[in-house]
C-alpha positions as CSV (number, residue, x, y, z in Angstrom):
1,X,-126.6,-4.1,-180.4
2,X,-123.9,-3.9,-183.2
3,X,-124.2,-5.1,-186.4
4,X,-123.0,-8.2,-186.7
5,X,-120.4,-8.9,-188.9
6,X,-121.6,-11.7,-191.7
7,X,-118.3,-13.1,-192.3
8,X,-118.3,-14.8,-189.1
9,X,-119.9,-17.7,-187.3
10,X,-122.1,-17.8,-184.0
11,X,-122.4,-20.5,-181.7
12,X,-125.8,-20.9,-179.5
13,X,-123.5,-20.1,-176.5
14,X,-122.5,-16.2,-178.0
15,X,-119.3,-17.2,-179.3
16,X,-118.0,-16.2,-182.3
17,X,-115.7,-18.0,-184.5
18,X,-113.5,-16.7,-187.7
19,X,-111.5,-18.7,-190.3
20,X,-108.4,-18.0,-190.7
21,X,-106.0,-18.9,-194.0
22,X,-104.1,-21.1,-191.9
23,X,-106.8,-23.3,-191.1
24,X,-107.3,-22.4,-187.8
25,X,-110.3,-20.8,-186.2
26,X,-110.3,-17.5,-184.1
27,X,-112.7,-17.3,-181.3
28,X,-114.1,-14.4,-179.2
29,X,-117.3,-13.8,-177.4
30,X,-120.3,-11.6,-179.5
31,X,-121.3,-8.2,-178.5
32,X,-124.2,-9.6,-177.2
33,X,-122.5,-11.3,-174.5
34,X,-120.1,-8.5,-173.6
35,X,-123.2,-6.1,-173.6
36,X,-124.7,-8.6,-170.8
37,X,-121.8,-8.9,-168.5
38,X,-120.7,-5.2,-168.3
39,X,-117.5,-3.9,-168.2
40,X,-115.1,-6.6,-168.0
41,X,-112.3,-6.8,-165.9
42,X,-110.7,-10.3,-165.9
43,X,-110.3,-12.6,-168.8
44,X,-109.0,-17.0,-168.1
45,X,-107.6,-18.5,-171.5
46,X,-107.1,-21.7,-172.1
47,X,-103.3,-23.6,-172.5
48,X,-101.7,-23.9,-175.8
49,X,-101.6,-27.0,-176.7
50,X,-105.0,-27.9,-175.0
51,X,-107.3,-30.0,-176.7
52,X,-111.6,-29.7,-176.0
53,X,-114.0,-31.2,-177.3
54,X,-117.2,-29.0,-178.8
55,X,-119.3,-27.2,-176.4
56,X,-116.4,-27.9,-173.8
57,X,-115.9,-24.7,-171.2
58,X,-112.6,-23.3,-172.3
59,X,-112.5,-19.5,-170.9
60,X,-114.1,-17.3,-168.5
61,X,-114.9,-14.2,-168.4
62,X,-115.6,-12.1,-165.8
63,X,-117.2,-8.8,-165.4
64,X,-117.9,-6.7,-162.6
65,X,-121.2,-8.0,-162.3
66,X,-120.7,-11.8,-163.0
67,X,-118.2,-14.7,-164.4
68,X,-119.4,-16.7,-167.7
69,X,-117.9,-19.6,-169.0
70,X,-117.1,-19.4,-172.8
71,X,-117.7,-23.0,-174.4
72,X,-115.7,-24.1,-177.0
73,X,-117.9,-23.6,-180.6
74,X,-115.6,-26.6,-182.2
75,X,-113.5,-29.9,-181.1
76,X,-109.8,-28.6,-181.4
77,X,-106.7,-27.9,-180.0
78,X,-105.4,-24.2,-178.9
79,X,-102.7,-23.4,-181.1
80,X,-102.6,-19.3,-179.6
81,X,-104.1,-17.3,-177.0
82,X,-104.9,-13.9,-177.3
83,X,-102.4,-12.1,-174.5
84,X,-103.2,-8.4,-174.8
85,X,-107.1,-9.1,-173.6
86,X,-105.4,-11.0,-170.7
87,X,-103.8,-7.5,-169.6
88,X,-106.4,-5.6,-171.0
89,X,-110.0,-7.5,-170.6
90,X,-111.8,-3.9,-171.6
91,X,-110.7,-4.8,-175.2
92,X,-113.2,-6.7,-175.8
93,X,-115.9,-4.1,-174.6
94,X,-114.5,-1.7,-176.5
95,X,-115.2,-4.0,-179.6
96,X,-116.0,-7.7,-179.5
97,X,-115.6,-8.4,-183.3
98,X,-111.6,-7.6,-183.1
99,X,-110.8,-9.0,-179.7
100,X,-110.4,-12.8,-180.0
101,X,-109.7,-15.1,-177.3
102,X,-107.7,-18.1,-178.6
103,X,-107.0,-19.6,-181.8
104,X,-107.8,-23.5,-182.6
105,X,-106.9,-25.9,-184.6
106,X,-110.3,-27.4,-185.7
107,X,-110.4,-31.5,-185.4
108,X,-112.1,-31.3,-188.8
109,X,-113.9,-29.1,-190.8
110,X,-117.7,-29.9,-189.7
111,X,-119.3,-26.5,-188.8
112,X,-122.7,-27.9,-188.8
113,X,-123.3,-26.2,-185.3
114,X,-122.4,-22.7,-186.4
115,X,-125.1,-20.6,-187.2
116,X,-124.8,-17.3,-189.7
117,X,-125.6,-13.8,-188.3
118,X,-129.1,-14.2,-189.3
119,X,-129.6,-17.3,-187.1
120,X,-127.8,-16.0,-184.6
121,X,-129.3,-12.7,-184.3
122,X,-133.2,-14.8,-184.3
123,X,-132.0,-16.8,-181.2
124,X,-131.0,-13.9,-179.2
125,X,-134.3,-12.4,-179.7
126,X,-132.5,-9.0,-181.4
């Protein structure tokens, strides 16, 4: 497994989530999870404009193995979706720290779920 990158924050369900200066949260799935489902070659984002609440399914991914829901790591709205993994899904097994899913717009600014790289790395037994 890659390092992971400390900057960022991990949800139980292998998402990871990055602040942005606008306020708004990029998400993606860890290397972890992409090392799990293989190469992958179809990627479901959610609608702009969407609103989910936490730990909502708001993407799938799909490998040539299996499909995984990705849960939503915070309450939010999409404010952007990532189109270039929708045409090119292998992006994100070619590096999952730089191939973010969607963008939201956090309800508020409670990241009490999120764990840090360390915690994260514990839970998945790496």
């Amino acid at each position: 497994m890659s390092k992971l990158p400390a900057n960022l924050r991990y949800s139980a369900a292998h998402a990871w989530v990055r602040e942005e200066t606008d306020g708004s949260v990029s998400v993606g799935i860890t290397d972890h999870a992409q090392e799990a489902l293989g190469d992958l070659v179809f990627v479901e984002l959610p609608a702009v404009g969407a609103h989910f609440a936490a730990d909502a399914q708001i993407a799938i991914v799909e490998s040539v193995k299996s499909a995984s829901d990705v849960y939503a790591p915070l309450a939010g709205t999409v404010s952007e979706i990532n189109n270039e993994v929708l045409d090119n899904p292998e992006r994100i097994n070619e590096n999952a720290y730089d191939a973010w899913l969607f963008k939201l717009r956090p309800d508020d600014s409670a990241r009490d779920g999120l764990l840090d790289a360390a915690a994260y790395l514990k839970s998945t037994g790496d």
